[in-house]
N, C-alpha and C positions, 0 to 999 in steps of 0.2 A: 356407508352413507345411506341412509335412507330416501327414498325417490320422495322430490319435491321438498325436501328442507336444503338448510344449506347445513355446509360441512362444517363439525366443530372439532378443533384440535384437543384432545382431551392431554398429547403430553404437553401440553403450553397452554395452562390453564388462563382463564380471568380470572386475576388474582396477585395475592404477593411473591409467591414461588416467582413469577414469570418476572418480577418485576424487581424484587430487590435481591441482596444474596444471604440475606437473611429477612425469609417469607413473613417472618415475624411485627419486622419494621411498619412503624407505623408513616402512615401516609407525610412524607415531609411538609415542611411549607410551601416549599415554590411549586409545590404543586396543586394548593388546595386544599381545602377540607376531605373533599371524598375524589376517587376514581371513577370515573365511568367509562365503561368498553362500548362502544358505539363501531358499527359495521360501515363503512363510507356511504352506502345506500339507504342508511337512516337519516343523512344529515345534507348530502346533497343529490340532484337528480341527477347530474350527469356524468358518471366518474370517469375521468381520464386517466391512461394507464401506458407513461412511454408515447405518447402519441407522436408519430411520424419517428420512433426511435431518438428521440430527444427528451432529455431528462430535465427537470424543471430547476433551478438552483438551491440547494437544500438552505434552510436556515442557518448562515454561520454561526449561532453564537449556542452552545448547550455546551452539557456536560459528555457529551459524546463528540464534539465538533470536530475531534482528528477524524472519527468514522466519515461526517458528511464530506470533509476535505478528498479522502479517499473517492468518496462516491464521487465526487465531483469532478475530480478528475480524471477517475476512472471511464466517466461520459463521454469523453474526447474521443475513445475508442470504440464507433460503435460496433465494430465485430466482436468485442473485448463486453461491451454489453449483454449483446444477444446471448454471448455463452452463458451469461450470469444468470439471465430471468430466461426460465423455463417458463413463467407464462401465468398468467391473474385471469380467475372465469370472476366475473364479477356476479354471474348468479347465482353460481354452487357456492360462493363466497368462499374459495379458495387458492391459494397463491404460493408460487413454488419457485423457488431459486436454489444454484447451484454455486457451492463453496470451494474452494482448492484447500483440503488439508493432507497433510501426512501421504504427498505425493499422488492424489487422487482427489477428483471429481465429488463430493457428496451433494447430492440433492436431497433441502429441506421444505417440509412443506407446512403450509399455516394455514389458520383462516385466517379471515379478514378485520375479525376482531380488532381496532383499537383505544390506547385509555384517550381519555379526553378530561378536563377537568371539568369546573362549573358551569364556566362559561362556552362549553364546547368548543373547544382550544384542546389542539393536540398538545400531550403530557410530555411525550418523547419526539424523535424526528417527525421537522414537516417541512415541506416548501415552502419558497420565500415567498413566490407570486399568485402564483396557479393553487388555490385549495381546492380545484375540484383533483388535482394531478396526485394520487396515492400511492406513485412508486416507491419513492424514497421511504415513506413510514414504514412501506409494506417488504423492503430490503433491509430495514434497521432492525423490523420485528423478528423474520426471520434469521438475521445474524445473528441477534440476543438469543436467539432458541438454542443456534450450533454451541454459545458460550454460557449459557442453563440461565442468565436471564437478563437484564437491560444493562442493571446496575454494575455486573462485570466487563461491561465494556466502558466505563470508566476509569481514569487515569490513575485515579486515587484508590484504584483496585491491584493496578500492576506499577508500583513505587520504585520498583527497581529500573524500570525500562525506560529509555530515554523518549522523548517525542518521537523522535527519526524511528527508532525502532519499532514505535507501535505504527506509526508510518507504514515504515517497510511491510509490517503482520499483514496490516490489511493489505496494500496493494498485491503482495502475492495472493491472499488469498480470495480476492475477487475475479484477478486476472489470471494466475496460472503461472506466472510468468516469475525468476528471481529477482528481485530489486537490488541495483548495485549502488554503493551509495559513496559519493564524496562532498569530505567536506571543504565550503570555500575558505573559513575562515583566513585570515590571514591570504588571501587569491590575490589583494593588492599587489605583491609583491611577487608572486606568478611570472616568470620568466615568458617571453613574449612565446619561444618554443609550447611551453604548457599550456596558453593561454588559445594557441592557433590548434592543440592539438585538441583541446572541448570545444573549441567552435566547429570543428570538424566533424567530429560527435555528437553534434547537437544539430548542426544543419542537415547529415544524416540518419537523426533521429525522428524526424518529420513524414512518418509513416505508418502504415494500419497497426505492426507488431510492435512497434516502441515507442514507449512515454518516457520525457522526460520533464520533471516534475524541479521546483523550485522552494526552498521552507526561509523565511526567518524564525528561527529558533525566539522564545517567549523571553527563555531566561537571559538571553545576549546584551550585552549593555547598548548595543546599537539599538535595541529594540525599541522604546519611546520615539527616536529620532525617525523609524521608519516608517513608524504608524501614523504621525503626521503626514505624511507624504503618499496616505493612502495602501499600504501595504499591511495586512493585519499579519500576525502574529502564530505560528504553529497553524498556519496554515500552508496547506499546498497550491503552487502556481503551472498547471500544466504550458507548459510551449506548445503553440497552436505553428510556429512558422520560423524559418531565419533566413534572415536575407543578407546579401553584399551591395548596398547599393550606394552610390554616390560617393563611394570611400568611407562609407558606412556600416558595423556590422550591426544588425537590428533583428529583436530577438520578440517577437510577440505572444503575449502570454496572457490566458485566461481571468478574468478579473471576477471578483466577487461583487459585481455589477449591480447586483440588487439593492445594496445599499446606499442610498440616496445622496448621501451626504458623503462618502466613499468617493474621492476620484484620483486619482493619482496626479501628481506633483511633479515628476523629477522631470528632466533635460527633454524629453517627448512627449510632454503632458499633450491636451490637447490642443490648448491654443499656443504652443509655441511656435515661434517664427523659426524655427530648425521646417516646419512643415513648408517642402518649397513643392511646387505644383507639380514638379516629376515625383515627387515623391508620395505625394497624395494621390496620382493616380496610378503608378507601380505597385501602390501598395495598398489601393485601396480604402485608403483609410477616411473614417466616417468619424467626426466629431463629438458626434450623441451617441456613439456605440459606450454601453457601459459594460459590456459583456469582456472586451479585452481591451487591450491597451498595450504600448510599444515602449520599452527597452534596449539603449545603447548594451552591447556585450560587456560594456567597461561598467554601465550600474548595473547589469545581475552582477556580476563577482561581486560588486561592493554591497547592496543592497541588503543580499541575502545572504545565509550562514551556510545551508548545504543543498546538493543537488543528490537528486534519488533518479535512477536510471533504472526502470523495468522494460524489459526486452523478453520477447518471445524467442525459442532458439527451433530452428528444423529437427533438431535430435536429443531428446531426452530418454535417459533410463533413469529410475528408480529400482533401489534393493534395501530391505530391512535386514536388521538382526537385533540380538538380545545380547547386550552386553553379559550378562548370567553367565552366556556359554564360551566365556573366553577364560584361559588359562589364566590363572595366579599365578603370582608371584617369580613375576620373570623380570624383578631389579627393578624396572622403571613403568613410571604411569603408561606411557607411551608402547612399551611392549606388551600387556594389557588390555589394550583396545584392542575392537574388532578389526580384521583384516579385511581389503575389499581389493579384488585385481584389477586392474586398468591399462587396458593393452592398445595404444596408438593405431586407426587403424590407418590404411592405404589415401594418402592423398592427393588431390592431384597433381601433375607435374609441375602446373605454372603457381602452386602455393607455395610462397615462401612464410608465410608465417601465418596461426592463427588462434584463437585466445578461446581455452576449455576454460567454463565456470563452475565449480564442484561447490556442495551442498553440503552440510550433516545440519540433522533436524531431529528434535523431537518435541512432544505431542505440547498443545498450548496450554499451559498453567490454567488458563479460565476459565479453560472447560471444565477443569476438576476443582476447583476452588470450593474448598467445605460451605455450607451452608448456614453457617452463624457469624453471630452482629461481630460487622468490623475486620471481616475474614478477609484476609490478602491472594494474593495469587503471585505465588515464587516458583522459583525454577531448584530447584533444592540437589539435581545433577549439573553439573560444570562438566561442558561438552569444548572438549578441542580436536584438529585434526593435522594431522602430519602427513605429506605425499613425499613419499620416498620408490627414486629411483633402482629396479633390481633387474639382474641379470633373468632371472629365474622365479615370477612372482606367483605361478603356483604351489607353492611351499610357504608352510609361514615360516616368517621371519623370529627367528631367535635375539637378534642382536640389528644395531642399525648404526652403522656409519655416518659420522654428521657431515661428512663428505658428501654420502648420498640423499641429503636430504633437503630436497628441490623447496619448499615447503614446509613451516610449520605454525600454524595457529592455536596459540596456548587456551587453555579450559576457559570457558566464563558461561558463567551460569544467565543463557539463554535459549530464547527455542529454534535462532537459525545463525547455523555460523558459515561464512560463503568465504570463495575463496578464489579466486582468477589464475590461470595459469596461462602466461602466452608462450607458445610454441614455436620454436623456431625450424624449421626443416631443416635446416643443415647441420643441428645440434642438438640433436634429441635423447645422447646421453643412448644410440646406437640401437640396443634394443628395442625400444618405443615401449619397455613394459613398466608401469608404476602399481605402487603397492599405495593401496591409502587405507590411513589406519587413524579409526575414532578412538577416541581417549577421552 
């Protein structure tokens, strides 16, 4: 960088590289005749950036809206923030955030650079309320850069991948953390046991390392019925709180507030007469707040189609390998894959049971998605994994007993396939040693 200019990204040009995934592409309609890249400091005097660590609520409605959903909810956490943004000088006009891929940290960095059309209206991500506030743009630009450029972060780029899934992508990789995901479908019918066992999970989920996240699915035929009632669609609803109150279980949740016309409808809306004065002041609750809004536990099950649980855990390891270096032709898919050891360690005495979440991952399709008109991004390896229990899991395994095998997740061609094991102490299959083997 040169003293007294500001910094210019030269691998993330102004331009169509950065912008579509074939550079080629001519400027669409919804965005105008031409592009203009504008610096936030050309267009307003005061630029706000995360101010007092609060993020401004992104625009729900683009071609990237699962990203801002993500971001959105990702705000609820602000230690889970601060890891993210490494930090905006607004006068070198450069800005740098920090990614989770492929089990590590990457820090990217950009300038300030962004499009704008005619009318000086941001092209891509912007806030709903605050336009002096350029976090969100300047978070969207740099995650287009980790995925080579806007337009691969579009849905209609990765056809294979469900919503939830691109869901899950991003929230790991903003926060760090696995996303575990259930779905409610069909939760009506939830045994009162299942139903006390996510309340449990969820009123324990009400803290700095875990989010727990709410979707109505787009394509769900409830979907229409629910939008009325104020609930949009492939979006995320983070849980801010849950309560037990009054023989009540009550579940409060993030609302896309900015929208005016936007308010929610069901059994707790605002002015229902369910609002009795203990409970208004137990709980807080403010009338004109559009920021959130409250939910009996019996409308999320119905409501929405699935819950995404990202948790931070005390102990993570990562280890690679190259599937290349594994032996042929040993009879089955499964004896083929890499081997990985997993040796139970020492727990404490008063633990009687506790739940390991295992991973296999590899690299994200977008990032390498070729560079010509109409190019997709597929997962073209089909990843599964098997945990099988051994006496002896320093040696590899020749053969595998389906006796022995705790575990197994058949191949599907994606980029993360997760896996829960709860542990029992008093049944550990004696050894404590497991063999886990990608396929």
């Amino acid at each position: 960088m040169v003293t007294g200019e500001k910094y210019v990204d030269r691998d993330f040009p102004r331009g169509g590289s950065s912008l579509w995934v074939d550079p080629a592409k001519k400027t669409p309609a919804w965005c105008g005749k031409e592009i203009y890249w504008k610096r936030p400091t050309e267009l307003v005097e005061e630029v706000t950036f995360l101010r007092e660590w609060k993020c401004d609520c992104p625009f729900p409605f683009s071609r990237r809206e699962w990203f801002a959903s993500v971001t959105y909810a990702i705000a609820t956490k602000p230690l889970w923030l601060q890891n993210l943004t490494a930090g905006y000088n607004v006068t070198e006009g450069l800005a740098q955030f920090r990614f989770f891929k492929s089990g590590q940290w990457t820090l990217v960095t950009i300038d300030d650079y962004l499009p704008f059309d005619s009318t000086m209206e941001l092209c891509m991500g912007r806030p709903s309320r605050d336009n002096k506030d350029f976090f969100f743009p300047l978070l969207e630009k740099a995650y287009a850069k980790h995925h080579r450029c806007y337009e691969a972060l579009e849905l209609k780029v990765t056809p294979e991948l469900s919503i939830v899934d691109v869901m899950c992508h991003g929230l790991m990789d903003l926060s760090g953390c696995a996303p575990v995901h259930f779905p409610l479908r069909g939760s009506v019918e939830m045994s009162a046991e299942q139903q006390n066992i996510l309340w449990m999970k969820l009123k324990n989920a009400i803290q700095q390392d875990v989010l727990f996240t709410f979707l109505l699915r787009g394509e769900s035929a409830e979907a229409a019925e629910r939008i009325s009632l104020g609930i949009l669609s492939d979006h995320l609803y983070p849980a801010l709180d849950a309560r037990f109150v009054e023989g009540q279980r009550l579940v409060k949740l993030r609302h896309w507030g900015q929208v005016g016309e936007l308010r929610w409808g069901g059994k707790w809306r605002a002015m229902s007469t369910r609002w009795t004065t203990i409970l208004r002041d137990l709980l807080k609750f403010d009338e004109d707040d559009r920021e959130t809004f409250w939910m009996s536990l019996d409308e999320v099950f119905f409501y929405f189609t699935d819950l995404i649980m990202t948790a931070g855990t005390k102990h993570t390891s990562w280890v690679s390998a190259d599937f290349a270096d594994c032996p042929k032709e040993c009879g089955t898919p499964v004896m083929e894959g890499a081997q990985f050891t997993l040796r139970l360690g020492d727990f404490p005495p008063d633990l009687n049971k506790t739940q390991i979440s295992l991973g296999l991952h590899q690299p994200d399709a977008r990032a390498r998605v070729i560079r010509q008109r109409n190019a997709l991004a597929t997962y073209r390896t089909a990843i599964g994994l098997a945990v099988v229990a051994t006496e002896d899991n320093t040696v590899w395994l020749k053969e595998v007993r389906e006796a022995d095998v705790v575990k197994c997740l058949e191949p599907c061609k994606c980029r993360d396939v997760m896996c829960s094991l709860n542990i029992d102490m008093e049944n550990v299959k004696g050894s404590k040693r497991l063999t886990l083997i990608a396929f």
